[in-house]
N, C-alpha and C positions, 0 to 999 in steps of 0.2 A: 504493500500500500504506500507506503514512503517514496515508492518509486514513480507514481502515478501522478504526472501533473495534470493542472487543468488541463492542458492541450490533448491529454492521453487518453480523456474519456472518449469511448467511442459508442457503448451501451448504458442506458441505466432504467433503473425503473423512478418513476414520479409517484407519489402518494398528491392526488388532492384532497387538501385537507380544509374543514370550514371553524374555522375560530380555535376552542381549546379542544376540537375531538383531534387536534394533530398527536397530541399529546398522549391519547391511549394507544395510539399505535395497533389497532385490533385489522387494521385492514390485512386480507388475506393473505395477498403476493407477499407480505414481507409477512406472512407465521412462519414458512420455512427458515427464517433466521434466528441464529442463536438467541437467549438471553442476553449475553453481554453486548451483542450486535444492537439489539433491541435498547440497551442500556445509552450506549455510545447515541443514537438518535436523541435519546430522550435529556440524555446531557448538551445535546448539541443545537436541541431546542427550547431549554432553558439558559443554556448562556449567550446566546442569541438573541434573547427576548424574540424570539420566534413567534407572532400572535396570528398567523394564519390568515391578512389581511388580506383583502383581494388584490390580485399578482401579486403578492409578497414573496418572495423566491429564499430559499434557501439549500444551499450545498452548489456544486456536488459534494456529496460525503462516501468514503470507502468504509464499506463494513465488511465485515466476514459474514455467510453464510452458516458455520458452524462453531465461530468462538475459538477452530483451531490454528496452529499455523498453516498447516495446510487447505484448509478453509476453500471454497473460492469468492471471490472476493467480486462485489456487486459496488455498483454506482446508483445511489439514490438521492434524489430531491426533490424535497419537500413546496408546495405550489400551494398559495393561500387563496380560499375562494370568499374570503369574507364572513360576515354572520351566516348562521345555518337559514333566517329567516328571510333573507333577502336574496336566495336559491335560486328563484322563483320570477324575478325582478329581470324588468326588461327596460333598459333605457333609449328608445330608437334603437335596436336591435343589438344594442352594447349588454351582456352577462357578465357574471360571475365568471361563466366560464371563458367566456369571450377573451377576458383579462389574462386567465390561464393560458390560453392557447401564448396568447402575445408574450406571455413570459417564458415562455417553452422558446420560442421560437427564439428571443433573444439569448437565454441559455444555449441553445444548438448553437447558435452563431458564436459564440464567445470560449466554449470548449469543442465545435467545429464535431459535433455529435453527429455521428452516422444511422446508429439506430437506436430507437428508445421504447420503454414500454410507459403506458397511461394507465395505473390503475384508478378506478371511479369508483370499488365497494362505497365508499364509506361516504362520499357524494350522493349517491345515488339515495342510502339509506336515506339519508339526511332531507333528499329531497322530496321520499316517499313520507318522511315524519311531516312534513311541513305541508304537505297536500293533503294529508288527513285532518291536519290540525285548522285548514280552511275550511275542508269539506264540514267538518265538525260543527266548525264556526255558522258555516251557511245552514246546516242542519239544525242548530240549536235556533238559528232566527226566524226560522221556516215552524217549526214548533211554539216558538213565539205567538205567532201570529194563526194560532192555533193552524196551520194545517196536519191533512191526513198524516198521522205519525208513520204509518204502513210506507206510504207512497215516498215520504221525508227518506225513511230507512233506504229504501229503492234505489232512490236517487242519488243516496251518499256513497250507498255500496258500490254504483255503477260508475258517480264520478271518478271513485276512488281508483278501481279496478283499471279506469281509462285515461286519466290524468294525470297521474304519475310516469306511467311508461312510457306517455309522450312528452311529458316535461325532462324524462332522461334523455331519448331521443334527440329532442333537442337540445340537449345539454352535450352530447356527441357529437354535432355539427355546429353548433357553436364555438368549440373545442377545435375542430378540424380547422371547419375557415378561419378562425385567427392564425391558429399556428401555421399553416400554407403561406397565408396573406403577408406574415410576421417574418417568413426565412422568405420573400423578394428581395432580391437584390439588383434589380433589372435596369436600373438606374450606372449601374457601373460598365454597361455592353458597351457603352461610346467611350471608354477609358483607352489608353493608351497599354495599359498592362493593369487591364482589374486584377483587384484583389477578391475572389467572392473571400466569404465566410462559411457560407451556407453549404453542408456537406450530408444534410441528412437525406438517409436514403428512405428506411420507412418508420414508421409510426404503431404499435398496436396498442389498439385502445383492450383493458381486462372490463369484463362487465360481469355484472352474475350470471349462472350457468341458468338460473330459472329463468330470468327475462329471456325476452323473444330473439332469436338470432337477426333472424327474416330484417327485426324491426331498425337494429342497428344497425345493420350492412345498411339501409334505405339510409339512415340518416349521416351514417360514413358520406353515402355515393353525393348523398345532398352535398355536405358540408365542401366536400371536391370539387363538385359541379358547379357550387356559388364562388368558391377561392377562384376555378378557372376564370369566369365571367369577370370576378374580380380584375385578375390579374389582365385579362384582356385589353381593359378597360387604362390599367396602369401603364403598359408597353408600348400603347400608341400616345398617350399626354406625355410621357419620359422622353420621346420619341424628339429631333429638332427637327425644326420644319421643314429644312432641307430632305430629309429620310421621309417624314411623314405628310406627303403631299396629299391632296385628293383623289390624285392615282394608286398611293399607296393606302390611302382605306377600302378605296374601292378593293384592292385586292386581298384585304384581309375579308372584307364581307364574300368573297370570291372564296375565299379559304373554308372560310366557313360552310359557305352553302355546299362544296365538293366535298368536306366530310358526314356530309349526312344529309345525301339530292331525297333521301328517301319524303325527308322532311322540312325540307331547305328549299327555295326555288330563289334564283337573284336575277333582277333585271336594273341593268346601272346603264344612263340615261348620258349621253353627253350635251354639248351645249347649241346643237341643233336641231335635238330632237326634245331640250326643253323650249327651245325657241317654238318650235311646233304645237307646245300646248301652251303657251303664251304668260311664262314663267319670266316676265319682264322683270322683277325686283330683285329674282338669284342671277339672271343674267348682268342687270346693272350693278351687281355690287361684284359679279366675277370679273368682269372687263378692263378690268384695269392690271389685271394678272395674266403672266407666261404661261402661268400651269394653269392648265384646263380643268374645266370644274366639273365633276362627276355629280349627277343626282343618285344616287343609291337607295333601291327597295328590294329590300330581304324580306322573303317570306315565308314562314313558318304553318307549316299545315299538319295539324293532328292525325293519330289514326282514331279512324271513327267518325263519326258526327259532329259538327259545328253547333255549339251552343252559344260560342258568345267572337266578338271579335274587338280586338284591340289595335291600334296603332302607338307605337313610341316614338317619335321625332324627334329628335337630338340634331344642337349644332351644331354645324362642320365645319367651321372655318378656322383653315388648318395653321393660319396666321393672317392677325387682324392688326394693320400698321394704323388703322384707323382714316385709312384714303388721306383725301384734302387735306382736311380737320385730324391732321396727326398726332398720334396721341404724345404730345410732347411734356406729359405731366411726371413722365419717369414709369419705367415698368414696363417696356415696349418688348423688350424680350421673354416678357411673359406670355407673351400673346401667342408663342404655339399653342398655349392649354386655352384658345376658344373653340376647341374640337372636342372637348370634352364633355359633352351633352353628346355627339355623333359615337364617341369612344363606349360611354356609358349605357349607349343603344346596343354597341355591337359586345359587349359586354355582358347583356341582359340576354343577347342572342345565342354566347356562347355558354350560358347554363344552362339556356331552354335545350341546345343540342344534346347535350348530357340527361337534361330533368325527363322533356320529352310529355308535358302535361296534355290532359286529353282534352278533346273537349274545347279549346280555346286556339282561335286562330289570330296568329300574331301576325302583324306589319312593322318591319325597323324601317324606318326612311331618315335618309340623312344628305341634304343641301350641303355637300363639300366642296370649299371655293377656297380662295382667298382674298382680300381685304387689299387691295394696292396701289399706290399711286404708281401712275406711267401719264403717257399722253391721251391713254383710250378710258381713262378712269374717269367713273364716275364724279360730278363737280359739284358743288353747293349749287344748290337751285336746279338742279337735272328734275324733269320729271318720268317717271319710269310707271307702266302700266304691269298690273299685278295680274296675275292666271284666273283670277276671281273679277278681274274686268275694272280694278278700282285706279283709281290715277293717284301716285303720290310723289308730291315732291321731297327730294330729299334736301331738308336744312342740314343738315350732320351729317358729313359720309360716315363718321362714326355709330352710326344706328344702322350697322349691316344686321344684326342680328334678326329683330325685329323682320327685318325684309326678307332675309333668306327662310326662317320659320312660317311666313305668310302664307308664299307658295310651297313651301313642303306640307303646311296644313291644311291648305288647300289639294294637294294632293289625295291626303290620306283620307281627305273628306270624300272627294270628287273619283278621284280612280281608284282606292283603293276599299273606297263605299262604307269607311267605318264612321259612325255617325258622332257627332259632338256629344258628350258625356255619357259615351256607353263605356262604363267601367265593368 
């Protein structure tokens, strides 16, 4: 163990633990360890002040397995998920576990961990105590107010039986997409000699043997399937604008639709065949740009039957110099990330490929341009007619967005027939 630096861990197991149950150490994966192994934790989380706070990180620590010298000799760290009663707690899709993951992910990176195990007993338990203790709650006020005590029981029973196992479930993909989300590194591809960090290969998450297999592999594939989208979403905003033109999303939406034609169909529009549907507003704000403006419609088709239909519309403007009226307030090379509405489309597109929801048929559409002064550029005072027939003058070449969204929404309205507030 003396011999083992940070750098050297390449396995370990993770205990999530929520406030002071860190501290009885009863979760399973580590019963196979000695008593004194079990001691060495327990000393290591009181001189610590270890409180199991959410992401609170602690180790890696070497124990032995048997207490001997011959032992072998395991990598554990301890992952704090917070109060036991705030399990449950969901902040705009930010968890308890959420936090876990992200602390995982910065451990991997920092001891450069290849593979690791996630045990959840003692989680899970915790989160199965605290669902009862609502259902309880909602039981006891349902009684209150005198109803059927029969029908009250029914109900508890049935919450119980069914809310828990998806509240672990999600507690597993919540788990996943951080920690995915949390070892990117996709920001250092344009480096001269990146350095990654990130070396993990896989992950197993331990669950009880009772709970459902079926249910957590779904919630694994979830949790992957939304880090993808995520990550999709990351690689093209990282991206500079030179690499990331509206050529180059169209052909990522291109990428996508050829892994999966089963369910995918892409039709990307160039700039006279928008002029043909009389998309004047994406036209005048492209015109003043080299690189030619792709309209992109991905579209996603269920197996089965169509119950409901959606469009996402995301902006694409792959750099926004702000024309004329240049944005000379500071911050002008930020403006690769005003594709990022267009990113977060094709992002959403690449979970659906994975998720594969029935029932619902999706449209990504995305107005990819650019924003530029030249000689053919759009000028203060131009007036430009929109796909919906409206005349407007542009005072700000800086309000491309607004233009280019008009006729994409007009699309999704007009051709691609999904109607204004069908959610």
């Amino acid at each position: 163990p003396s011999q083992l630096g940070p750098c050297a861990v390449r396995f370990l197991h993770l205990l999530l633990c929520s406030g002071s149950s860190a501290c009885s150490l009863q979760e399973p994966s580590l019963a196979a360890l000695h008593s004194k192994s079990g001691r060495v934790l327990l000393y290591a989380v009181q001189a610590n002040c270890f409180a199991g706070t959410e992401g609170e990180c602690l180790g890696p620590l070497v124990v032995n397995s048997n207490g001997n010298a011959g032992g072998s000799v395991q990598q554990v760290i301890l992952l704090g998920l917070g109060s036991s009663k705030d399990l449950n707690t969901h902040r705009w899709g930010h968890n308890p576990f959420h936090a876990a993951g992200t602390a995982l992910a910065r451990v991997a990176k920092s001891c450069k961990l290849k593979h690791c195990q996630v045990a959840m007993h003692l989680a899970f338990t915790a989160l199965q105590q605290q669902h009862q203790q609502q259902c309880q709650a909602q039981l006891n006020q349902q009684q209150h107010h005198k109803h059927d005590q029969t029908t009250s029981r029914q109900a508890f029973e049935l919450s119980s039986d069914q809310g828990a196992p998806a509240a672990a479930a999600l507690a597993v993909t919540s788990l996943i997409l951080a920690t995915l989300t949390g070892l990117h590194e996709g920001h250092l591809r344009f480096k001269t000699k990146p350095e990654y960090k990130a070396q993990m290969h896989s992950i197993t998450v331990l669950v009880p043997e009772a709970q459902g297999q079926d249910m957590y592999n779904a919630a694994v594939a979830r949790g992957t399937a939304m880090a993808a989208g995520n990550l999709t979403a990351r690689l093209l905003v990282e991206a500079p604008p030179n690499t990331c033109t509206p050529s180059y999303m169209a052909s990522a939406a291109e990428h996508l639709a050829g892994a999966n034609p089963a369910h995918f169909k892409l039709q990307v529009l160039n700039a006279e065949q928008c002029k043909q549907l009389g998309m004047g507003l994406l036209l005048g704000v492209a015109q003043g740009s080299a690189e030619p403006l792709k309209f992109i419609h991905l579209l996603y088709t269920p197996a089965g039957p169509v119950q409901q239909k959606v469009a996402l519309v995301g902006k694409g403007l792959t750099f926004d110099s702000g024309g004329y009226n240049l944005k000379i307030q500071g911050g002008i090379e930020t403006m690769k990330c005003d594709m990022a509405g267009g990113a977060a489309v094709l992002g959403a597109a690449t979970a659906l490929k994975d998720l594969q929801p029935k029932g619902i048929e999706v449209h990504f559409i995305i107005g990819a341009c650019e924003n530029m002064v030249g000689s053919c550029a759009t000028r203060p005072g131009d007036v430009h007619v929109s796909a919906a027939g409206k005349s407007v003058e542009v005072v700000d070449t800086d309000a491309e967005g607004r233009l280019t969204l008009a006729d994409a929404l007009w699309y999704a309205q007009e051709k691609a027939k999904v109607k204004v507030g069908n959610y």
